[in-house]
C-alpha positions in Angstrom: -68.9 -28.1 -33.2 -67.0 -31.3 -32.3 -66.1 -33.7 -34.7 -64.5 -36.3 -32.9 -67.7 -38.0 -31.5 -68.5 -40.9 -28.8 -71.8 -42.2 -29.5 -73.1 -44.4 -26.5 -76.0 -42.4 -25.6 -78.6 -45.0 -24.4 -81.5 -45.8 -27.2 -84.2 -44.9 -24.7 -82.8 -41.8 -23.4 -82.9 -40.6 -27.2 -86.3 -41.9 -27.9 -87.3 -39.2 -25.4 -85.1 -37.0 -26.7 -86.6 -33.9 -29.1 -82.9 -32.6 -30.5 -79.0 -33.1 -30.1 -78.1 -35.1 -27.8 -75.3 -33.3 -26.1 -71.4 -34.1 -27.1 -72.4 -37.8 -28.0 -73.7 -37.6 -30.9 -76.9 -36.7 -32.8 -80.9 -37.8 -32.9 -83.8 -38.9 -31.5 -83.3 -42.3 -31.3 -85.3 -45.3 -32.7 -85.4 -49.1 -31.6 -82.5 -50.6 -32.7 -83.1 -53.6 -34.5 -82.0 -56.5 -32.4 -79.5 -59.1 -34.6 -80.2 -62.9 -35.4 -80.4 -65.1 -31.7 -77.3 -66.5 -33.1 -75.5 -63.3 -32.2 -77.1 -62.7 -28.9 -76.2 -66.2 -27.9 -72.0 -67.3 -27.4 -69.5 -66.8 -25.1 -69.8 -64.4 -22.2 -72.9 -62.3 -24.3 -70.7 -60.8 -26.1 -69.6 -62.1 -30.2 -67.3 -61.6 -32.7 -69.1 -60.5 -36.2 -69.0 -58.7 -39.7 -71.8 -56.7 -41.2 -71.6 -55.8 -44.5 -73.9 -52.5 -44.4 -72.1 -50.9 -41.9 -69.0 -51.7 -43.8 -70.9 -50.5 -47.2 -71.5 -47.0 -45.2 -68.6 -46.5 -43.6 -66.7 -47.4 -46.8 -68.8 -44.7 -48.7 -67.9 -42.0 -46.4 -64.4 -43.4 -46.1 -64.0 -42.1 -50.2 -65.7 -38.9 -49.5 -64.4 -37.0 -46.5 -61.0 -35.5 -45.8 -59.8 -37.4 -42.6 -57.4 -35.4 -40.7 -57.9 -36.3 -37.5 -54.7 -37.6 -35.7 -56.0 -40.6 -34.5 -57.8 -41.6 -37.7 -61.9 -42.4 -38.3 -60.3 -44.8 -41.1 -57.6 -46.6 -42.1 -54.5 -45.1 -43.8 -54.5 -45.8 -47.6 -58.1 -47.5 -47.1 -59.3 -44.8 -50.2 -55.9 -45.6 -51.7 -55.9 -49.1 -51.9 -59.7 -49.2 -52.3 -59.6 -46.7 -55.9 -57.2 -48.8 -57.2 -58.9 -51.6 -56.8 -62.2 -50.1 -58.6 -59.6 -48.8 -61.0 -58.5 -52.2 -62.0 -62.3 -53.6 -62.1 -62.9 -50.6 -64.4 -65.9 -49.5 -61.9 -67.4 -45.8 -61.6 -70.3 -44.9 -59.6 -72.0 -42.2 -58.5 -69.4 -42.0 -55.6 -67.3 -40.6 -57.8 -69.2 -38.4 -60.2 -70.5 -36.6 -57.8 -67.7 -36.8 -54.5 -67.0 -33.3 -55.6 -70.3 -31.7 -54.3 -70.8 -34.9 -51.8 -67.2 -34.2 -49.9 -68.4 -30.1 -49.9 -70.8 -30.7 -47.0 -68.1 -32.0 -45.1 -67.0 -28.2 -45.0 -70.0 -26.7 -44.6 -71.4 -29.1 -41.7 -68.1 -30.8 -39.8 -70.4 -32.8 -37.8 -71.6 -34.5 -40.7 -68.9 -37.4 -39.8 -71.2 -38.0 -36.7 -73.9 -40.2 -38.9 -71.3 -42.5 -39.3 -73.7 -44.5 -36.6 -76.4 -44.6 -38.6 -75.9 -48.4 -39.6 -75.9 -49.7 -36.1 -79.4 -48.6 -35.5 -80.3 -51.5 -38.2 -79.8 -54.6 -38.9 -79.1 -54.8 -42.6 -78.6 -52.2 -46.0 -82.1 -52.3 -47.0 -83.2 -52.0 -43.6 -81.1 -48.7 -43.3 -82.1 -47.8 -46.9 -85.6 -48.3 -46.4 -85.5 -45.9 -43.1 -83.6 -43.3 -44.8 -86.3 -43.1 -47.7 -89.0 -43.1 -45.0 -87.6 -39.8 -43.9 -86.8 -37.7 -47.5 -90.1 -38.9 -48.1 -91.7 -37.3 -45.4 -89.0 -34.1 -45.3 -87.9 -34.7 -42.1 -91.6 -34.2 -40.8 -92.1 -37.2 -38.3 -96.1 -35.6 -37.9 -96.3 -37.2 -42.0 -94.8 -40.3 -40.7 -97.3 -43.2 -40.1 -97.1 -45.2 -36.4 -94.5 -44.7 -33.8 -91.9 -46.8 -34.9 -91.5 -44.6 -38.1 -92.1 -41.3 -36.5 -88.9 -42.8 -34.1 -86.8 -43.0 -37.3 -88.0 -39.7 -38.9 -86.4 -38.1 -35.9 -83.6 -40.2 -35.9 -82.4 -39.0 -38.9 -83.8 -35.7 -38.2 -81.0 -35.0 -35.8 -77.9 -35.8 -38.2 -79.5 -34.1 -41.2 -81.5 -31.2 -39.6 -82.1 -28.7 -42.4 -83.6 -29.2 -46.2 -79.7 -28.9 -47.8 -78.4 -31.9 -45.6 -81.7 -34.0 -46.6 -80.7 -33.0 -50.2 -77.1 -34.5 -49.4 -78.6 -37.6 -47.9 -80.4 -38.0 -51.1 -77.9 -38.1 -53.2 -75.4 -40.0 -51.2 -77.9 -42.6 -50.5 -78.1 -43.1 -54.5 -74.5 -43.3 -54.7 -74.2 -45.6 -51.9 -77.1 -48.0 -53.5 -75.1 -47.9 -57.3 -71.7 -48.7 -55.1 -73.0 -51.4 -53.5 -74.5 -53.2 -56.7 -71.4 -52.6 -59.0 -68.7 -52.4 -56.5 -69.1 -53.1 -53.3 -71.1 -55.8 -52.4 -68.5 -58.5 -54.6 -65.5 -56.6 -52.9 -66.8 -57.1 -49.0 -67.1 -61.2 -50.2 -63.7 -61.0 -51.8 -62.2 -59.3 -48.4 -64.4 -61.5 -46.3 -62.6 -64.6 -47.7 -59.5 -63.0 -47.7 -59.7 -62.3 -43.8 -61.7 -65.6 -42.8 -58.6 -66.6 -40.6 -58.2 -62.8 -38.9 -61.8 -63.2 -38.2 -61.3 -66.8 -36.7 -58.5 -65.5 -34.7 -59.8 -62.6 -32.9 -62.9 -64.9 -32.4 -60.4 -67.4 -30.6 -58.7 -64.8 -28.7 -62.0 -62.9 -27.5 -63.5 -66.5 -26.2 -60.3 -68.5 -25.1 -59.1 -66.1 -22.7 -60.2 -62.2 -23.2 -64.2 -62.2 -22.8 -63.0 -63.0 -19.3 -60.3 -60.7 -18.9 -62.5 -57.6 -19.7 -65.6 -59.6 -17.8 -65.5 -57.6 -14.8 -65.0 -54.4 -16.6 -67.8 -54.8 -18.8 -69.9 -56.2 -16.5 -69.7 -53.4 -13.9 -69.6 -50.4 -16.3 -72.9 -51.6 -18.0 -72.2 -53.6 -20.9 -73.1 -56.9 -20.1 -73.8 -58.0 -23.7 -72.8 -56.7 -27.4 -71.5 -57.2 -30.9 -67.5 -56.6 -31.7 -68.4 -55.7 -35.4 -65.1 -56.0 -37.7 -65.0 -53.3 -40.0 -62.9 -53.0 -42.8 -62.3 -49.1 -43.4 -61.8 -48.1 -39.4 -58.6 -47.6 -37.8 -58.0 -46.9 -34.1 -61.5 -44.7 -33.8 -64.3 -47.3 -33.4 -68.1 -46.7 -33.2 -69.9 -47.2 -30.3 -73.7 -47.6 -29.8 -75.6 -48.3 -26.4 -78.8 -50.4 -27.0 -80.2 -50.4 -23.8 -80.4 -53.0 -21.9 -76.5 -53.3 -20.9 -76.2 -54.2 -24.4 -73.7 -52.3 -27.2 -72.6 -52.7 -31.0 -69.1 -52.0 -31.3 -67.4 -51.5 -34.2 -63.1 -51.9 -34.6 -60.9 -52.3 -37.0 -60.6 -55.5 -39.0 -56.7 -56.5 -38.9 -55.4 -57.7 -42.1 -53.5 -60.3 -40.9 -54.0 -63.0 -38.7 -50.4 -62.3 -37.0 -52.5 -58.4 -36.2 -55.3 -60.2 -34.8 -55.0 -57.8 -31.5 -55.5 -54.7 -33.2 -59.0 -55.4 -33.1 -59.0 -56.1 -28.9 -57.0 -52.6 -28.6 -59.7 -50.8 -30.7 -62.5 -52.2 -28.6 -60.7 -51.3 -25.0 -60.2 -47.8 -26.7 -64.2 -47.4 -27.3 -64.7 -49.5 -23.9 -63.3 -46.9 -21.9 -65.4 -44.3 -23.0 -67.8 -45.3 -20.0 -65.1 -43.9 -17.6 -63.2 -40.9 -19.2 -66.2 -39.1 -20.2 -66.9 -39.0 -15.6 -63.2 -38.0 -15.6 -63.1 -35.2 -17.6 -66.5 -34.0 -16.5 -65.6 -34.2 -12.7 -62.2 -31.9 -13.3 -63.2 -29.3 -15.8 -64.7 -26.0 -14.5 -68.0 -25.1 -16.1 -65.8 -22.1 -18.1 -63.4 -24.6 -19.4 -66.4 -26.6 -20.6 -67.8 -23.9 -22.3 -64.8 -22.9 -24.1 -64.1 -26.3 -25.6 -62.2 -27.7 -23.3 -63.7 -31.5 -22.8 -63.9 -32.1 -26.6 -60.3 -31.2 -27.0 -59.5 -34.0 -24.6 -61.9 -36.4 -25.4 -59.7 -38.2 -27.7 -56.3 -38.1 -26.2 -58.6 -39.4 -23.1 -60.0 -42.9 -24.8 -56.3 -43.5 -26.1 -54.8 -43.3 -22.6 -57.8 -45.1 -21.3 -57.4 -47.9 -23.0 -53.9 -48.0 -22.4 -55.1 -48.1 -18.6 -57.5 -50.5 -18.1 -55.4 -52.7 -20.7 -52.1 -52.5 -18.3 -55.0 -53.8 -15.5 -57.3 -56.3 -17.3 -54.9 -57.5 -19.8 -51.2 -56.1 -19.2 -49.9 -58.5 -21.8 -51.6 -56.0 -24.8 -50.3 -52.9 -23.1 -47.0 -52.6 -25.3 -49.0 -53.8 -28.3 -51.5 -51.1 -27.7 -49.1 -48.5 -27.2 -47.4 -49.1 -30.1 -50.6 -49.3 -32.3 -52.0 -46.0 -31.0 -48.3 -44.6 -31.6 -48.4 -45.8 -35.6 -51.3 -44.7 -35.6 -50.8 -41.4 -35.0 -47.7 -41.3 -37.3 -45.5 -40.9 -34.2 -42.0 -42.0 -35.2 -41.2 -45.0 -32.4 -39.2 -48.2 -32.3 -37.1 -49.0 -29.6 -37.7 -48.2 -25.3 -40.8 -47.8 -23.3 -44.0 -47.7 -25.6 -46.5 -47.0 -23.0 -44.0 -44.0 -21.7 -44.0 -42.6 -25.8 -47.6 -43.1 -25.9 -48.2 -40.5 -22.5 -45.7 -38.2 -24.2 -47.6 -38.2 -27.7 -51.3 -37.6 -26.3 -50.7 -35.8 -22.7 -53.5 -35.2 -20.6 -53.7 -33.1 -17.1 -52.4 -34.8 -14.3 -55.9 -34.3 -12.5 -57.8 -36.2 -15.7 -55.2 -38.4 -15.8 -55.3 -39.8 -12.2 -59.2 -39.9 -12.4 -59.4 -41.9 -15.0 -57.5 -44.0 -13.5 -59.1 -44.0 -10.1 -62.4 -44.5 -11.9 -61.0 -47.5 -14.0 -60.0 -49.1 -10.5 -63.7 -48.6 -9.0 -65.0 -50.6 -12.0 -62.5 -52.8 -12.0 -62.9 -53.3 -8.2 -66.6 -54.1 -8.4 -68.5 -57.3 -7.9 
C-alpha cells in the first residue's frame, strides 16, 4: 500500500462511503467541524491560521515514525531540535517510554502515516480526543454508537485503524499524546507561537496584499472557493489537504521560521493545490495495467512538486525560483548556482505525456471564468 497520501476526498462522498476510500486516503467520513466565523470570514474566503491540535498530532507522530520519504512529511531536525528541547526542560512522557512499541506499527501497517488527517476533521484537541474515545469505546462498532453523528465518526476512525491491534495502538498513542500535551507540548506551541508571531503576520500580509488574488482564478475554478492555510510547525514541503465540501478545504503547510522564509509557506500550499489537476493527469495517461502495478502512486509525488512548480510559473512566476529551490533543499539535492526550475525537472522527472497534461490541465483552470 501507498504511503505517500493526498487526502481531498470530499466529506460527503465519504459519509456514503462503507471502506477505503481509494488512493486518497482512508474512512468513512464524518461532518467536519466548521471553525469560529472569524475564520470563515477575511480576504478572498480564504485565511491564514494556527491550530494547536493539529500541530500536537502531527508533532506526536513527527517523534514516532521513521520519515524517509524524499520529499519529507516533516521537517528535517524537527525530532532533533524538538528532544533537545524536552531534554533541557527535563520532560518524559509516554511518547517516549513507550515510542519503541508505538513506532513498530509503522512497520507493520505503512499506511498508518495516512491518519495524519485525523485533526482536520475537528476543530480542537478535546474535540478529536473525545471522538477517538467514542470509538475504542465502542471497538470500532459504529451499530454501539448512539445517533448519526457518532456512528459518522466510529467509521471514520474505522477506516485508519481497521483491526483490534491498530485500535490497541490508537489507545495507547492517544494516552501518550494527552501526557505530551499537558507536560510538554501545550507551553512549547505558546512559546513557538510567540516566537513566530511575525512569520505568521507576514505570510498573512503576503496571502491578502497580493496572492489570495493571484491564485483566485485557480482556486476558484478547481473548486476551492474557501479554506483555512493552517501553519504547522513539524511539516515540511508535504502538506495535508482536506476537502469539506462545499468548495471549501483545510490546508495545512509548513510554518517558516523566519519572517525573511515567509514564502515557504505559499510554495507548500500551491504544492497541495495542485493536487486537483495531477491526480486527472496521471489518471488520463496511465494504462489500466500500469495502474495496477503501482504505477500512479509512484508518481504521485514527483507530480505535486512539478505541479506546483507549474501553476506557480503561471499564477505567480515571481515564486517559481523560490519554489524550485525549496523543493530542491528539500530533497537534499545539492544546488546553488544556474537554472533552479531546470534542476528541479531533472531531480523529480516525470513522462513527457504526464508532464504536458498537467500542464494542459493547469491552463484550462487557469483559463476559466
Amino acid at each position: 500500500m501507498r504511503t505517500r497520501l493526498r487526502f481531498v476526498a470530499p466529506v460527503a462522498a465519504l459519509i456514503a462511503n462503507t471502506g477505503l476510500s481509494g488512493c486518497t486516503g482512508f474512512g468513512t467520513g464524518v461532518p467536519v467541524s466548521e471553525p469560529p466565523p472569524a475564520q470563515q470570514s477575511g480576504a478572498g474566503q480564504w485565511t491564514v491560521a494556527t491550530r494547536d491540535h493539529v500541530d500536537l498530532w502531527l508533532h506526536s507522530f513527527a517523534l514516532l515514525q521513521a520519515d524517509s520519504t524524499r520529499v519529507p512529511f516533516f521537517r528535517r531536525g524537527y525530532r532533533d531540535s524538538v528532544l533537545a528541547h524536552r531534554r533541557r526542560a527535563n520532560v518524559t512522557t509516554l511518547l517516549d517510554v513507550n515510542r519503541e512499541r508505538l513506532a513498530a506499527r509503522f512497520l507493520a501497517f505503512p499506511n498508518l502515516v495516512s491518519a495524519h488527517f485525523i485533526p482536520l476533521y475537528f476543530a480542537s484537541w478535546e474535540e478529536t480526543r473525545r471522538s477517538a474515545e467514542l470509538f475504542l469505546r465502542t471497538e470500532g462498532d459504529d451499530r454501539a454508537a448512539g445517533d448519526l453523528r457518532s456512528q459518522q465518526i466510529v467509521r471514520l476512525f474505522a477506516g485508519y485503524f481497521p483491526t483490534q491491534p491498530d485500535r490497541e495502538w490508537l489507545r495507547q498513542f492517544l494516552q501518550a499524546v494527552e501526557e505530551e500535551r499537558v507536560r510538554f507540548f501545550s507551553s512549547y506551541w505558546q512559546e513557538e507561537q510567540r516566537y513566530r508571531a511575525t512569520v505568521r503576520t507576514t505570510v498573512d500580509s503576503l496571502w491578502r496584499n497580493g496572492y489570495r488574488q493571484r491564485f483566485a482564478r485557480f482556486l476558484n475554478n478547481s473548486g476551492a472557493e474557501r479554506g483555512t492555510i493552517v501553519l504547522s510547525l513539524a511539516l515540511d514541503g508535504e502538506g495535508r489537504t482536506l476537502d469539506l465540501g462545499q468548495r471549501t478545504r483545510i490546508v495545512a503547510v509548513s510554518f517558516p521560521e523566519r519572517a525573511d522564509n515567509a514564502r515557504e509557506a505559499l510554495y507548500t500550499f500551491a504544492h497541495e493545490m495542485v493536487a486537483s489537476v495531477t491526480t486527472i493527469a496521471i489518471d488520463d495517461n496511465l494504462s489500466p495495467a500500469e495502474k495496477r502495478a503501482g504505477a500512479a502512486d509512484r508518481y504521485a509525488s514527483t507530480a505535486l512538486v512539478r505541479g506546483g512548480a507549474m501553476l506557480l510559473q503561471r499564477a505567480a512566476p515571481e515564486l517559481a525560483d523560490g519554489y524550485a529551490r525549496y523543493y530542491l533543499r528539500s530533497a537534499r539535492v545539492p544546488f546553488s548556482t544556474g537554472d533552479a526550475m531546470a534542476a528541479l525537472a531533472t531531480a523529480f522527472p516525470l513522462p513527457e505525456p504526464i508532464r504536458d497534461a498537467i500542464q494542459r490541465q493547469i491552463d484550462i483552470v487557469l483559463g476559466g471564468i
